[in-house]
N, C-alpha and C positions, 0 to 999 in steps of 0.2 A: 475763177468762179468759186463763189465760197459752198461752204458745206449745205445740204437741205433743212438738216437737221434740225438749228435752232429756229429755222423760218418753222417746221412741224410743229414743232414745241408750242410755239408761240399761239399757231392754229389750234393745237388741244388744249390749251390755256384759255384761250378765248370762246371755247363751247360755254352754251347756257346752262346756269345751272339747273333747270328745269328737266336736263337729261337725267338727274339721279332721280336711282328709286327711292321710293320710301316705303320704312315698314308701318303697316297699320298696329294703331292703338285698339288693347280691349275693347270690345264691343262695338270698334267702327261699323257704318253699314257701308259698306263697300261696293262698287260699280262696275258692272263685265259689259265692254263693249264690242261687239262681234262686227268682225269683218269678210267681205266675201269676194272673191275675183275667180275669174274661172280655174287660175292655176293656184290659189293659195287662199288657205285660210286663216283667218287670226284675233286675235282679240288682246284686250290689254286689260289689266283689273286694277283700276282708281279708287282713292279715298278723297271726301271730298275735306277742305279743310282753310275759312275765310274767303270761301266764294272761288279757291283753286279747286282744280283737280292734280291731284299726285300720284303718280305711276308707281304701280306696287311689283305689277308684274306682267311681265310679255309674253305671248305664247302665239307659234306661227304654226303651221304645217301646208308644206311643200303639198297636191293632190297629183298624184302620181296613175297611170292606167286608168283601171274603173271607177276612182273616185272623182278623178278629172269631169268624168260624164255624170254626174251627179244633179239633181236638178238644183236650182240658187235654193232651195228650202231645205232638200238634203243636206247642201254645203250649208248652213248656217247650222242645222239640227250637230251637225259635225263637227264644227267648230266650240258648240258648248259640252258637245259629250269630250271632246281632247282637254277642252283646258278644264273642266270640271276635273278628270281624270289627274293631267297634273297639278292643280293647285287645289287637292282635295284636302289638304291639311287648312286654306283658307275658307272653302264653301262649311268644312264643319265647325270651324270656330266664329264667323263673322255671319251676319243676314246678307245677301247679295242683293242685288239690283240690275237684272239684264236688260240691256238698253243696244234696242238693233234698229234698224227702220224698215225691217222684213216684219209682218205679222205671226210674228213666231206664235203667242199665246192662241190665235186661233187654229192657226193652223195645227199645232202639233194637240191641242183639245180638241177638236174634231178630226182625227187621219182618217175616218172614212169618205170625207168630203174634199182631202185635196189629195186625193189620188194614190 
């Protein structure tokens, strides 16, 4: 039986390139895509660049106890307060673009009306 090893190799060899990050350029506008499932939150922040998007940065969080029980709008409001937080050094140099398919903008401009 031979060794796994080169067959591994071979399989990390063969990943797409599209798994690397990329760093944004001066003055990109940059795209935060938010994600929601009952156990975890997360989002990714894209530049876009000849009709790609290119992954700059990942950002997940585990919802643990009371956050778990959070309504889906909580969990999205949640999701941009964590990665704002950590890629705060991107939100102040770049214009962002959040792109979720929850009605974020109404809902979080009106919080008397959902609840």
């Amino acid at each position: 039986m031979g060794h796994p090893l080169p067959a591994c190799l071979r399989r990390v060899k063969s990943l797409p390139v599209w798994l690397l990050l990329v760093k944004p350029s001066p003055g990109d506008t940059l795209y935060l895509y938010l994600s929601v499932t009952p156990q975890v939150v997360s989002s990714v922040l894209v530049r876009e660049e000849g009709g790609k998007q290119l992954p700059i940065y990942y950002v997940s969080k585990v919802l643990n106890g009371v956050k778990g029980r959070y309504t889906p709008i909580e969990k999205v409001a949640l999701a941009l307060v964590v990665t704002a937080k950590r890629l705060q050094p991107y939100f102040l140099s770049h214009p962002i673009g959040v792109r979720t398919n929850t009605p974020l903008k109404q809902t979080l401009g009106k919080p008397d009306t959902s609840g």
